[in-house]
Structures are given as structure tokens and as C-alpha cells.
C-alpha positions as CSV (number, residue, x, y, z in Angstrom):
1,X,104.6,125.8,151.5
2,X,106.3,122.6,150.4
3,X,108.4,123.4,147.4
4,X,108.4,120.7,144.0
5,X,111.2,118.7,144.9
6,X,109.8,118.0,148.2
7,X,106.9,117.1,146.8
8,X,108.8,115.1,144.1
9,X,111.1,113.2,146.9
10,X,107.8,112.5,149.4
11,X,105.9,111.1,146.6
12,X,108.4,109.8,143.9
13,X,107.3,106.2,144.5
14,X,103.7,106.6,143.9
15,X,104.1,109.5,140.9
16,X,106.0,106.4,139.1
17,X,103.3,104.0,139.9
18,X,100.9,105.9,138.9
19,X,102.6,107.1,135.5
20,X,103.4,103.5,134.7
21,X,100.0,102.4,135.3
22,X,98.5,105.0,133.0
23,X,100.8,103.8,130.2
24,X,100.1,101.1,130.1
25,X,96.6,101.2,130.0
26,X,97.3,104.4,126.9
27,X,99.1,101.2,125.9
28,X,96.9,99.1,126.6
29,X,94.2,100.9,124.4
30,X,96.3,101.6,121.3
31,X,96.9,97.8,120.6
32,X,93.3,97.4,120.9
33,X,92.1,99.5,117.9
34,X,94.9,98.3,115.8
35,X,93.8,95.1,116.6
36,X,89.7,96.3,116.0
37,X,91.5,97.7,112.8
38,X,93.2,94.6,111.5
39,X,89.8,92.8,112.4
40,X,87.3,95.4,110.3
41,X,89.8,94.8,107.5
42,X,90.0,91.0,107.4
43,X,85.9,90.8,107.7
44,X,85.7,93.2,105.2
45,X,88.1,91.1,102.8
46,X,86.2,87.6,103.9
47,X,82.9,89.0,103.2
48,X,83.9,89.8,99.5
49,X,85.6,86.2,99.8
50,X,82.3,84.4,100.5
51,X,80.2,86.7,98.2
52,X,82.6,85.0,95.1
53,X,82.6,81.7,96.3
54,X,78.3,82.1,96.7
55,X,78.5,83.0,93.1
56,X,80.9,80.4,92.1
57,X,78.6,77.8,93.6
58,X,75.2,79.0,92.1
59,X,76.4,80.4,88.7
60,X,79.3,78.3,88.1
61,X,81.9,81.1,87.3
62,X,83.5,83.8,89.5
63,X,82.2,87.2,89.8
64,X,83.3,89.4,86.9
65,X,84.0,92.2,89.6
66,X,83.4,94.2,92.4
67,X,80.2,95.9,91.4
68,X,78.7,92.7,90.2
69,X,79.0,91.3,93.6
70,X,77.5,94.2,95.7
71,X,74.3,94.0,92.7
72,X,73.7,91.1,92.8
73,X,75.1,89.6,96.3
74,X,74.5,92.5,98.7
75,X,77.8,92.6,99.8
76,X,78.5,95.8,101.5
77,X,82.0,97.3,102.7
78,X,82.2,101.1,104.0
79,X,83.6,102.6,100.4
80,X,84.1,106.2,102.5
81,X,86.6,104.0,104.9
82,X,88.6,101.1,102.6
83,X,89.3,100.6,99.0
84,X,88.4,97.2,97.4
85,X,90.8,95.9,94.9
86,X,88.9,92.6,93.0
87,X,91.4,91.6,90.2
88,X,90.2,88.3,88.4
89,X,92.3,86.8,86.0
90,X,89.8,84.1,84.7
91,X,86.3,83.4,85.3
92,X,87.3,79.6,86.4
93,X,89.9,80.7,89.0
94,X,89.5,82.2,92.5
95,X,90.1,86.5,92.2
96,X,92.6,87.9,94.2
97,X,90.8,90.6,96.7
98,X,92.8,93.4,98.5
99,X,91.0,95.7,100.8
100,X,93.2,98.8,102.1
101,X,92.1,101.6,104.3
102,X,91.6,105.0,102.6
């Protein structure tokens, strides 16, 4: 019976090929869902984006908030998985829209 170090020294090169590799692809697969992430939240944030400028263009003043534009402009954004922050300082100007994961 070969002991572990024999093992170790008869198959180092491959054991570190074949660590590396799967690191990389562990790797590999972490940048991906905090890219998907990143993605989900910037649609999320351009959806609302569009929603206000839609409004802008057909009523002539910004959304009053949030709730007005999921009424009336079925804009949807998971509520169980982000936050929406719509602040609007004037009904002329643009309102500044935040969306953060719970």
C-alpha cells in the first residue's frame, strides 16, 4: 500500500493542475453572479428611469413617486429582493432613483 506522500510526490504535478483549474473556474463563477448582480440592479434602476421620463413626456411633469409609477406605468421591480429609493425635488426636474439590494 502506497503511503500519502508517495502518492503526493507521484502525482504532485497533476494534483496542482487540477486544483488550479477548479479555482479558477470557483472563480470563474463568482465574478459571474456579481456581474448578473450588478446587471439585475442597473435594469432594475433603468426601468424606473424610463417609467419617469414616459411620464414626463405624456403628462408633462415627473412622477410624484414611486407608487405613482408602478399604478399607473406598470413598472415592476422584485420589492422582496431590492429597495427603491425615488426622491424628487421638483415636479420639472429629473428624480434621483437609488435601488439597493435588501
Amino acid at each position: 500500500m502506497k503511503n500519502v506522500f508517495n502518492i503526493i510526490k507521484e502525482y504532485g504535478l497533476a494534483l496542482c493542475f487540477f486544483f488550479a483549474v477548479t479555482g479558477f473556474v470557483f472563480f470563474g463563477l463568482y465574478q459571474a453572479k456579481a456581474a448578473q448582480h450588478e446587471e439585475a440592479l442597473r435594469i432594475a434602476r433603468e426601468s424606473i428611469m424610463r417609467g419617469a421620463i414616459r411620464c414626463y413626456a405624456l403628462e408633462g411633469v415627473y412622477p410624484p413617486s414611486y407608487d405613482y409609477l408602478r399604478e399607473n406605468y406598470g413598472i415592476q421591480v422584485d420589492e422582496e429582493k431590492y429597495t427603491v429609493f425615488y426622491d424628487i425635488f421638483a415636479s420639472n426636474m429629473m428624480p434621483d432613483v437609488t435601488v439597493i439590494e435588501k
